[in-house]
N, C-alpha and C positions, 0 to 999 in steps of 0.2 A: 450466511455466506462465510466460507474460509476461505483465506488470505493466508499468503507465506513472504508476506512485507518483513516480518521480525528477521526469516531468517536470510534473504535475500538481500538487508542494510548488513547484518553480521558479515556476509559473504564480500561485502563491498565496504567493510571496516564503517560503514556510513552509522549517525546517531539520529536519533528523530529528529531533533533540530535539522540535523544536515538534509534529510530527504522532505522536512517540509520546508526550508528554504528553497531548494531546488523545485518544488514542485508550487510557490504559493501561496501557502494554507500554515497554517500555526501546527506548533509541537503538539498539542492537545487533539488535534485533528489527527493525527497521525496517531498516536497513543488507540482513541477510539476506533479505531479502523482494525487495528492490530488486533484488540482486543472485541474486536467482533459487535460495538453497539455503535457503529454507526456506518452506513455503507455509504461509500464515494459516489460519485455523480462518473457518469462514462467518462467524460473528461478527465478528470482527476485520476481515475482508474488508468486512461492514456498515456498522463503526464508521469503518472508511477511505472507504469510498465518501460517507459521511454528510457526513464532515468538507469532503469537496470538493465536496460537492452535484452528484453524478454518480451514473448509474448502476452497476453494480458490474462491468456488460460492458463500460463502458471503461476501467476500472483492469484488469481480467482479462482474459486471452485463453489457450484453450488451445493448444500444442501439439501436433505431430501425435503424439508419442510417450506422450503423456500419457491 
């Protein structure tokens, strides 16, 4: 799954700290996510799309192997 979390915190000056505070969940967590080994739970996917006031299809996009 690809995710545009990297550049959607750029676009909101935001740091991984700052969107995993806001959302929860550890800087680590966030990190992984970015870099594609670990896929959020819908919730958290919610909590992310929330924070940037975006729909959740353009933080997500699937894959074809996915």
């Amino acid at each position: 799954m690809k995710n545009t979390i990297k550049v959607e915190r750029a676009r909101n000056n935001m740091t991984q700290q700052d969107l995993a505070d806001r959302v929860n969940v550890s800087r680590q967590t966030i990190n992984s996510i970015e870099a594609g080994k670990y896929v959020p739970s819908t919730v958290l996917s919610l909590k992310i799309a929330k924070v940037f006031v975006v729909p959740i299809e353009e933080l997500f996009e699937l894959e074809e192997g996915d």
